[in-house]
C-alpha positions as a Markdown table, in Angstrom:
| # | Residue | x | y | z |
|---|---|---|---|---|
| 1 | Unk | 2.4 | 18.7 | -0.5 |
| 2 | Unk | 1.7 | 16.1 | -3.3 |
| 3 | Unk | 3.2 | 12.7 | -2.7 |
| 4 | Unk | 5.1 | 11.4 | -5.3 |
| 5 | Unk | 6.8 | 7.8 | -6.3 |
| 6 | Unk | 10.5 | 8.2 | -4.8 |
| 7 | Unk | 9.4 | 10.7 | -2.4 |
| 8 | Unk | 10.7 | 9.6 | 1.7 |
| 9 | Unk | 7.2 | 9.0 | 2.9 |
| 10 | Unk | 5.9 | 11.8 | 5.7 |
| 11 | Unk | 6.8 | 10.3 | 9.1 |
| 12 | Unk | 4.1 | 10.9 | 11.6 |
| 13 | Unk | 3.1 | 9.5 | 15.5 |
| 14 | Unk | 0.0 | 8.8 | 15.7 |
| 15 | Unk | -2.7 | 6.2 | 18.5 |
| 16 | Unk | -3.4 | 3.3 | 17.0 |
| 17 | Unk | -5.4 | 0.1 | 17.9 |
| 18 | Unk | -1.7 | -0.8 | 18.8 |
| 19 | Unk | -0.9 | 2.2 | 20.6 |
| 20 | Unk | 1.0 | 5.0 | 19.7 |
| 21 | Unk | 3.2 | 4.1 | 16.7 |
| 22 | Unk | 5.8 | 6.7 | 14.9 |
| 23 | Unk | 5.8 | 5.3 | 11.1 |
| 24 | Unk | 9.2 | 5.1 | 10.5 |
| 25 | Unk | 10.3 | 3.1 | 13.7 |
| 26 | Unk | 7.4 | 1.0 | 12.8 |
| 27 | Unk | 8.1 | 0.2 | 9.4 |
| 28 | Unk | 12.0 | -0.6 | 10.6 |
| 29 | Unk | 13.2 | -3.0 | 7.8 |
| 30 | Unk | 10.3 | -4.0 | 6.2 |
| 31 | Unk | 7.6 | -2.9 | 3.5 |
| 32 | Unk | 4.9 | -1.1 | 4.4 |
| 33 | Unk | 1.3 | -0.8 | 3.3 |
| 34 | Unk | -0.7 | 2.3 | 3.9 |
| 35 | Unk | -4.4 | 2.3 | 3.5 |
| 36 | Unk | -6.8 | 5.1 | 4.3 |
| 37 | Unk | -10.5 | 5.5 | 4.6 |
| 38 | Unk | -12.9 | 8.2 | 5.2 |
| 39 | Unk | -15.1 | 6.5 | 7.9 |
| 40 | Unk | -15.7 | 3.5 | 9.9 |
| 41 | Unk | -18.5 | 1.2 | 9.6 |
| 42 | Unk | -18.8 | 1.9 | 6.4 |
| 43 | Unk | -19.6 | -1.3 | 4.1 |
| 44 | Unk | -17.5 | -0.5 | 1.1 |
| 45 | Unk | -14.4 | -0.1 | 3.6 |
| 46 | Unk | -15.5 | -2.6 | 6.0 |
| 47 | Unk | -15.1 | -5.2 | 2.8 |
| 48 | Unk | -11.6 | -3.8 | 2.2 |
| 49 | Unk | -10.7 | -3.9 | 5.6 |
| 50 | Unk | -11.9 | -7.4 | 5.7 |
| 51 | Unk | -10.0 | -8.0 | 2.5 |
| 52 | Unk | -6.4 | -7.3 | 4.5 |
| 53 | Unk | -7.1 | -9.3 | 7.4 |
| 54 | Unk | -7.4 | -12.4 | 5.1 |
| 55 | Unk | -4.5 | -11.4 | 3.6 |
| 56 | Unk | -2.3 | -10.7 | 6.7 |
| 57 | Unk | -0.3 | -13.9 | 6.3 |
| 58 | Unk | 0.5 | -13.2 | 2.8 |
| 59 | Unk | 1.6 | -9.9 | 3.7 |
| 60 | Unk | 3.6 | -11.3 | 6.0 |
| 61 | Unk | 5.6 | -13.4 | 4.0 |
| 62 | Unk | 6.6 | -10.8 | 2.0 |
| 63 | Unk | 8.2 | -9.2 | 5.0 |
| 64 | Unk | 5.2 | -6.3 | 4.8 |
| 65 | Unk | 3.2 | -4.7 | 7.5 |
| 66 | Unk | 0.1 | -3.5 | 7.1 |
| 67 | Unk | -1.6 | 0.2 | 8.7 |
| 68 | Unk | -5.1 | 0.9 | 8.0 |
| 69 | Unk | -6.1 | 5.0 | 8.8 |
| 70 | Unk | -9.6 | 5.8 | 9.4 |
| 71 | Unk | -10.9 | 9.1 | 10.1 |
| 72 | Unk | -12.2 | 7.9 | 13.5 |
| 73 | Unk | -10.6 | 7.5 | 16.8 |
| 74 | Unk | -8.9 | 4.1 | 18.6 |
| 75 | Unk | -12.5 | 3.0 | 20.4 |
| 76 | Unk | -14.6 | 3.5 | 17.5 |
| 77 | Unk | -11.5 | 1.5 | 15.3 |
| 78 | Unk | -11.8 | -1.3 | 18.3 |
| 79 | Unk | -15.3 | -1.4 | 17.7 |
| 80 | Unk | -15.4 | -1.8 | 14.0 |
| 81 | Unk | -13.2 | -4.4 | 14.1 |
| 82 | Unk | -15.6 | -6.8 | 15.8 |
| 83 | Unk | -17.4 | -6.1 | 12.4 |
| 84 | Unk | -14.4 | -6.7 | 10.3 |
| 85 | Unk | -13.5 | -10.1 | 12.1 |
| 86 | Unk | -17.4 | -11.2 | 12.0 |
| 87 | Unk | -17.2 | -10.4 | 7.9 |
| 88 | Unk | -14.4 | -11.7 | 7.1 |
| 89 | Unk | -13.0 | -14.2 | 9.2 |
| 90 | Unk | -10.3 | -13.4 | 10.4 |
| 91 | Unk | -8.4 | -11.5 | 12.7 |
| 92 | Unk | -7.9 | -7.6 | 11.8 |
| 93 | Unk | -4.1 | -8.1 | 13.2 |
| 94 | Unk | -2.9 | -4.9 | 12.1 |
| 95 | Unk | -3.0 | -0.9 | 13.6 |
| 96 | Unk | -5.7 | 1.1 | 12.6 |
| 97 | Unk | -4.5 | 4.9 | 13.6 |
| 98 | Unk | -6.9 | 7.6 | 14.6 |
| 99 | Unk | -6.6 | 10.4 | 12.3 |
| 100 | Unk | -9.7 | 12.4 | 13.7 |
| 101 | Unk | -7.4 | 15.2 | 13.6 |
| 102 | Unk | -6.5 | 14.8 | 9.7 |
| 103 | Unk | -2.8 | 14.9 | 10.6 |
| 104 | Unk | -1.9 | 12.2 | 8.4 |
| 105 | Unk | -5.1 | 12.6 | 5.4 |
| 106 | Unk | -3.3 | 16.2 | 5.1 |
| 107 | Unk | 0.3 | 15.3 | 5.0 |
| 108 | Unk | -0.3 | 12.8 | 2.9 |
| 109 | Unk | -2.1 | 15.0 | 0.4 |
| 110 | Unk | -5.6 | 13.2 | 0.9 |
| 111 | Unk | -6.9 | 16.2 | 2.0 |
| 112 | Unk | -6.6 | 20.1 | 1.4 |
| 113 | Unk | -4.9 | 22.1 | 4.4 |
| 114 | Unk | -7.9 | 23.7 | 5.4 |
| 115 | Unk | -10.2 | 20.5 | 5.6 |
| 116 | Unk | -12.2 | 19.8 | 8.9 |
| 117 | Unk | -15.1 | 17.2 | 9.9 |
| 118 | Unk | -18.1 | 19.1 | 10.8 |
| 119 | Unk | -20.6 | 18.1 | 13.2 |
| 120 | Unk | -22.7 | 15.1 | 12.2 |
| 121 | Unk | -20.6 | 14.6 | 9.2 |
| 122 | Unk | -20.1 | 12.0 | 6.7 |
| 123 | Unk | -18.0 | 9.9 | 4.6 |
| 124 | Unk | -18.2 | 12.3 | 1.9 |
| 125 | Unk | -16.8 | 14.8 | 4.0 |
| 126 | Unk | -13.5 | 12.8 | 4.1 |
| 127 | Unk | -14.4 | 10.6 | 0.3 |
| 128 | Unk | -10.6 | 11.4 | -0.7 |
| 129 | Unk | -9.0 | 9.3 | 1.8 |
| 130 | Unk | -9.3 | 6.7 | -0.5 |
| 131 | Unk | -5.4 | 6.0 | -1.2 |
| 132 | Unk | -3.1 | 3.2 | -0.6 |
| 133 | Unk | 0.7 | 3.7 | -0.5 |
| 134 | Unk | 3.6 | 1.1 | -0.3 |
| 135 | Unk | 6.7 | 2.4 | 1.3 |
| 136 | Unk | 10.4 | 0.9 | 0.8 |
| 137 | Unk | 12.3 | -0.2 | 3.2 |
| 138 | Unk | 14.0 | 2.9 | 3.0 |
| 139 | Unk | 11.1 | 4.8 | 4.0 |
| 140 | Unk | 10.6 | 6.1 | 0.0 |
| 141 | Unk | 7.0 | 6.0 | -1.5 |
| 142 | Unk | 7.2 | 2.9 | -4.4 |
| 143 | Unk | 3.7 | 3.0 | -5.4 |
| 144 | Unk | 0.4 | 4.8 | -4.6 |
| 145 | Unk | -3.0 | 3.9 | -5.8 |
| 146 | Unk | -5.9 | 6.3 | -5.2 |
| 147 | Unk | -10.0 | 5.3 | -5.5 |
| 148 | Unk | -13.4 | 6.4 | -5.1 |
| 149 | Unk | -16.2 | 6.0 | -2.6 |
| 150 | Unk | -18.3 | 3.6 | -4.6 |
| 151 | Unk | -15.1 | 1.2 | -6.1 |
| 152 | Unk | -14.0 | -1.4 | -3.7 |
| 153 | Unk | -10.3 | -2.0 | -4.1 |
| 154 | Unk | -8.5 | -5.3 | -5.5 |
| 155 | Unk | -5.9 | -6.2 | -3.3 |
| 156 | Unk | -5.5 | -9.0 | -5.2 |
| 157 | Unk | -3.9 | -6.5 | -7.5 |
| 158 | Unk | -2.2 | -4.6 | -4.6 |
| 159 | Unk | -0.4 | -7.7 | -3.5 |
| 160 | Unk | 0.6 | -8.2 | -7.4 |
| 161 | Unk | 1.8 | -4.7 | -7.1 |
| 162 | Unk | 3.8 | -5.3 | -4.6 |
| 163 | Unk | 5.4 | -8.7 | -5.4 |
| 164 | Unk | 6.7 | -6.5 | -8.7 |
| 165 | Unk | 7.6 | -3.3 | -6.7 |
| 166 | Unk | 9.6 | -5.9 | -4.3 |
| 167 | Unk | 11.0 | -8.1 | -7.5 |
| 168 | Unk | 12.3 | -5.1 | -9.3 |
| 169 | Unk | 13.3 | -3.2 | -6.3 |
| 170 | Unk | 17.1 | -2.0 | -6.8 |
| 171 | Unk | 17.3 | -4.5 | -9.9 |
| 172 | Unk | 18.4 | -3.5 | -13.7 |
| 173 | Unk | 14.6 | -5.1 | -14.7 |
| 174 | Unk | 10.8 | -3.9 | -14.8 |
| 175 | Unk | 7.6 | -5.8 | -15.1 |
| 176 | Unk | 5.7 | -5.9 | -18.4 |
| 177 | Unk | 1.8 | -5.4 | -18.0 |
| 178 | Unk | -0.6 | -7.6 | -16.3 |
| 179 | Unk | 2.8 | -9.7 | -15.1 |
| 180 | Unk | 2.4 | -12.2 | -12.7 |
| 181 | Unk | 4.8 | -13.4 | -10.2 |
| 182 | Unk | 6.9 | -15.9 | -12.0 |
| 183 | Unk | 6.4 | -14.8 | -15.7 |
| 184 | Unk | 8.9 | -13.1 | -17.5 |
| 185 | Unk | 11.0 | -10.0 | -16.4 |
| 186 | Unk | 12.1 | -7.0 | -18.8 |
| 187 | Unk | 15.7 | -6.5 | -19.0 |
| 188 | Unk | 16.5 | -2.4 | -18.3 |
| 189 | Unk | 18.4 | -0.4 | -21.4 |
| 190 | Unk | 20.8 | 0.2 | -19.0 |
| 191 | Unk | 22.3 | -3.4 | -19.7 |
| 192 | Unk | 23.5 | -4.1 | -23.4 |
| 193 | Unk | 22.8 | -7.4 | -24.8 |
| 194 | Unk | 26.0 | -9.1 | -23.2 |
| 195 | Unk | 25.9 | -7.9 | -19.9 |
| 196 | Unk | 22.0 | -8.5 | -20.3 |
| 197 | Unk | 22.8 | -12.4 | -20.9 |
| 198 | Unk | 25.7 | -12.4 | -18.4 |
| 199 | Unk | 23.8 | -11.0 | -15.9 |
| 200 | Unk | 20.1 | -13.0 | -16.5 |
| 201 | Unk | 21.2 | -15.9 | -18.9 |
| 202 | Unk | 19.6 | -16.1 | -22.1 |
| 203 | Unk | 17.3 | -13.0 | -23.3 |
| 204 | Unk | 14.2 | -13.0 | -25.5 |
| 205 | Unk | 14.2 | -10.0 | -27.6 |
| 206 | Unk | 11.3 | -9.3 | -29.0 |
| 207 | Unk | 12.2 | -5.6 | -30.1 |
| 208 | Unk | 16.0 | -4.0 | -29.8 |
| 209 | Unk | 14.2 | -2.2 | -26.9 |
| 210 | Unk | 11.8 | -4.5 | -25.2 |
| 211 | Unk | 13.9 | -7.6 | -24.3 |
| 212 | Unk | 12.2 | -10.3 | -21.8 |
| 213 | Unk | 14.8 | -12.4 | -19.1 |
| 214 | Unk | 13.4 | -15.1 | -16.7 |
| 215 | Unk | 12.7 | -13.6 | -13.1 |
| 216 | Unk | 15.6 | -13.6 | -11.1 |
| 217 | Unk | 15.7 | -16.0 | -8.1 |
């Protein structure tokens, strides 16, 4: 089943480096960010992984929590994280669930139906769990980014993604490219002009359909 933007996010209960976690009572009221790689110790996602623990705190204030999946059980995830501290430090405080079963690679589409990890297998065996997802509040799929083996993912671009998933969220507004927290919104056509300015204040209309507001506070 494909995942798409809007669609309630699978729910699943899975181990974890936490214990066992059910994603929805997990998530609760916050955002969520979903991550998924095909192996552990691998140095491409050991980079990544190192990546999220320095931004935990950040996530944090954006009232987001963070689950890495790896396709490797809990003791080999407790393991790797001695690595992932060591790199990056800083502590990997987040679950990493065991999805040696490919429970949640498959429902989340990452993987076809009949997929299995064959004896002395490798990351290429699982190379398409290579997505991150960020999940609403209420539990629906905002965003989901998907990348190869051999491309090490911004999350300096993921956090961006989210502060305009989370500024736009439920708002008559969108974010123009390469926007930046702070810059310049654009005002929805479901507003007209007056309720535009009564609702953001002045408007900068650059065409009668692209029309730019300041970031609502």
């Amino acid at each position: 089943m494909a995942i798409r933007i809007n669609d309630i996010a699978p729910d699943f209960t899975v181990d974890s480096t936490a214990g066992t976690l059910t994603l929805h009572d997990w998530i609760g009221d916050s955002y969520a960010i979903l991550f998924s790689h095909p192996k552990d110790f691998t140095p491409v996602c050991t980079t990544e992984f190192g990546a999220v623990a320095q931004l935990v705190p950040e996530f944090a204030k954006r009232n987001t929590k963070v689950m890495g999946v790896s396709v490797d059980n809990v003791e080999e995830h407790k393991k790797w994280k001695r690595d992932i501290e060591a790199f990056s430090g800083a502590p990997a405080d987040f679950p990493i669930i065991d999805d040696t079963s490919l429970k949640v690679s498959k429902l989340y589409d990452m993987l076809p139906a009949d997929a299995y990890l064959p004896d002395g297998r490798t990351p290429a065996h699982s190379a398409t769990v290579r997505t991150v997802f960020i999940i609403g509040p209420d539990k629906k799929v905002r965003l989901t980014m998907s990348y190869p083996m051999s491309v090490g993912r911004n999350f300096a671009e993921i956090l961006r993604a989210l502060d305009a998933v989370q500024v736009t969220d439920g708002a008559p507004i969108a974010t123009p490219a390469n926007w930046m927290p702070g810059q310049d919104v654009i005002v929805a056509l479901t507003l007209n002009d007056d309720q535009a300015k009564e609702k953001f204040g002045e408007i900068d209309t650059k065409l009668p359909y692209l029309r730019f507001a300041k970031t609502p506070t």
